[in-house]
N, C-alpha and C positions, 0 to 999 in steps of 0.2 A: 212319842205321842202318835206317828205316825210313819208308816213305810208301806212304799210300794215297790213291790219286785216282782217286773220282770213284764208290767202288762203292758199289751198290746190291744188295737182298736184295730178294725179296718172297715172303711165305708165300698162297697161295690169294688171292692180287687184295691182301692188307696186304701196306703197303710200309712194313717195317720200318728198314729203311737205302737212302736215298735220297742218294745223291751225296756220301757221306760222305770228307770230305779231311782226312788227317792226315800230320803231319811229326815224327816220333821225332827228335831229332837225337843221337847217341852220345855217353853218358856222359853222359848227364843223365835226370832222373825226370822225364814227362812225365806229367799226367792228362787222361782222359778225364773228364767230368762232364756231367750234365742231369738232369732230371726225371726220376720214375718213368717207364716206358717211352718212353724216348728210345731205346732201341738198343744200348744199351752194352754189354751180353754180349754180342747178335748180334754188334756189331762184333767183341771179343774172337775170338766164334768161327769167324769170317770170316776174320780173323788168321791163326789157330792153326790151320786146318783142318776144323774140326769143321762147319763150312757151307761151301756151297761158292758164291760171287757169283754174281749172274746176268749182272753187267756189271762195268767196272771194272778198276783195276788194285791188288795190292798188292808193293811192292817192297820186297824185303831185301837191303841192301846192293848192289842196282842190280840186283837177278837177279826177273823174277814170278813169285809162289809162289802167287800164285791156284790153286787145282783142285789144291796135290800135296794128297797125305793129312796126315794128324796127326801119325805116323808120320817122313815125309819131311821136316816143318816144322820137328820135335825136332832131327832131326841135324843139320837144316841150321845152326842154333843160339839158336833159341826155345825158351825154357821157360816154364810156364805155373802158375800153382796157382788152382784154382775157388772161384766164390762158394759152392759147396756143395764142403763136405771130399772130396779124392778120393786116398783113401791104401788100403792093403791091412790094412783093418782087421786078420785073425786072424792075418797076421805081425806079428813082434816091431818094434819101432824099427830096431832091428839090419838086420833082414832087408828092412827097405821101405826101407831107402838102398843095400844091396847089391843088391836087386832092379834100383833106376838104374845102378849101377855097372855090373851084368853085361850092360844093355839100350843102356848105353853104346856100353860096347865090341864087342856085336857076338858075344856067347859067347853068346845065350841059346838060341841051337841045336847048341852043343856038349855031346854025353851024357857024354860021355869022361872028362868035366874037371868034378871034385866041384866045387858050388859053396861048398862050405864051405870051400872054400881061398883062394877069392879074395878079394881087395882088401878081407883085414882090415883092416890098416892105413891105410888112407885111410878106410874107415868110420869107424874113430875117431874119425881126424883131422876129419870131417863131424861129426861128434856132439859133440867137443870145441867147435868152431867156433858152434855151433849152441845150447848149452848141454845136451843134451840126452846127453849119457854117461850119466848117472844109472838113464835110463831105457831102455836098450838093447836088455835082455831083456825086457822088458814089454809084454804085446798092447797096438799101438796101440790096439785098440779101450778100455782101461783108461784111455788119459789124458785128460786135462783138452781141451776143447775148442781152447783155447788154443797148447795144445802140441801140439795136431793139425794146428791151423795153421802152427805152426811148423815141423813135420814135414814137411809138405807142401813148403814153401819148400826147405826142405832138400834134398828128394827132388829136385824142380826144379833145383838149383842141383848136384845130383851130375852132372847130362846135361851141366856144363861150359858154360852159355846165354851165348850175347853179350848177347842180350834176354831180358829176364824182365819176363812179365805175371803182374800180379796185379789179378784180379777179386774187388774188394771184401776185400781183403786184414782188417780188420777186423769184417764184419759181424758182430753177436751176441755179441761181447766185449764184457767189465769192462773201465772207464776202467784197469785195471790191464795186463790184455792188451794194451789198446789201447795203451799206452806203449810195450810189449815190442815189438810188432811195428813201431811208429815209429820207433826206435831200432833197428832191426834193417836197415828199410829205409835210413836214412841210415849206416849203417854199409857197406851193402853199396854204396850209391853213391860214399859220399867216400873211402870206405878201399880199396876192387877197382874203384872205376868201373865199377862195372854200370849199363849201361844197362836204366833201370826203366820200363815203362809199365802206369798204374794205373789205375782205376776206382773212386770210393768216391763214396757218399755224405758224408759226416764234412766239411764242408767247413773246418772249421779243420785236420783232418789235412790236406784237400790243399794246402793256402798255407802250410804249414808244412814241406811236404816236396819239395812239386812245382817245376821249374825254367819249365816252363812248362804250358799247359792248352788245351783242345780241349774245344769245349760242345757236344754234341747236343742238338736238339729235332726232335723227331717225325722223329727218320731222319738230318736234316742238320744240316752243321756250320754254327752260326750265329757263332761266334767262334775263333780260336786267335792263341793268341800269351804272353808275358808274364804271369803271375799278376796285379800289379797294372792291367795294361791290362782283361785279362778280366772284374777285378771294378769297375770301371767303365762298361763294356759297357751301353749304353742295352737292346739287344738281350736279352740273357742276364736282367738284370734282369725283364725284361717274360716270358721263359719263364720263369723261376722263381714268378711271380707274386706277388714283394716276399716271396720265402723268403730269410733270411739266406745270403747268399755272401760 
């Protein structure tokens, strides 16, 4: 589904992402993991669009999307939700999954065409899916942190994604959220086969969800393969500096 070989980042002479090699392979939840600054947004946003490499290549489904925009990345069929919440706060739940729905398809420069007529129905149907009916009419900015998350996801998964990244999908969550959202992501992989590619801290979330795993340290990958190979890894061990993995 996805590989990247060999890219690199550098901000002002830091060289954030150094020859970093990753293999998504479809229908399976892959993680990214390492140390506090290892790269692992960059990389994300290297992915996604949101930076653009200085070298390197990143391949989706055999085509390079290095350099398009963020924009170009979504349709292509990446979806993405942030380590920091990135939803439309002062609309409703309602309205921030029709907002993906209209941006989907391609209407959001049609004047002509009320957008309170469209794709009620499949909002539901996202909201049903999602747990989140309850809360439809209510400023996202009102809800729980939690359910911002999961709003987020939502919203992501309305653009219809082959891939779906999640950066730090957990950060700042109750062990109670944190179950919601583990449970959320293995639903979406064993039950739709989405291919998932994650980033977390939490490392018992990752060997509990991840089919395989990819370590950054200081930019580069120093391991990938296998959950139980990786946490064997003389190498990984030695960047963690005997942090539990």
């Amino acid at each position: 589904m996805l590989r990247v070989d060999k890219v690199r980042k550098a901000f002002q002479g830091f060289q954030a992402v150094a020859d970093a090699n990753l293999t998504v392979p479809s229908g399976m939840v892959t993680a990214v993991i390492g140390p506090n600054g290892a790269g692992k947004s960059t990389l994300f946003n290297l992915i996604t669009g949101h930076l653009q490499s200085d070298s390197g290549q990143i391949l989706f489904q055999e085509e390079n999307i290095a350099g398009l925009p963020p924009h170009a990345i979504t349709r292509k069929g990446i979806g993405r939700s942030f380590q920091l919440i990135n939803i439309f706060q002062r609309l409703t739940v309602f309205e921030n999954i029709k907002a993906a729905l209209i941006a989907r398809e391609g209407k959001t420069m049609n004047f002509f065409l009320p957008a309170r007529r469209l794709f009620n129905d499949e909002v539901w149907d996202i909201l049903g899916e999602f747990g989140l009916a309850d809360f439809a009419e209510r400023s996202a900015s009102l809800m729980s942190y939690g359910d911002q998350k999961v709003l987020e996801i939502a919203i992501a998964l309305a653009t219809k994604p082959k891939l779906l990244l999640l950066d730090e999908p957990t950060a700042g969550m109750s062990p109670e959220e944190t179950r919601k959202i583990v449970q959320l992501i293995k639903r979406l992989s064993c039950d739709q086969g989405l291919t998932i590619l994650l980033t977390e801290h939490d490392m018992e979330l990752v060997f509990d969800v991840a089919q395989r795993i990819m370590v950054l340290h200081q930019g580069r990958t120093i391991a990938e393969g296998l959950p139980e190979d990786v946490r064997r890894d003389a190498g990984v061990r030695s960047a963690y500096l005997g942090e539990a993995i």
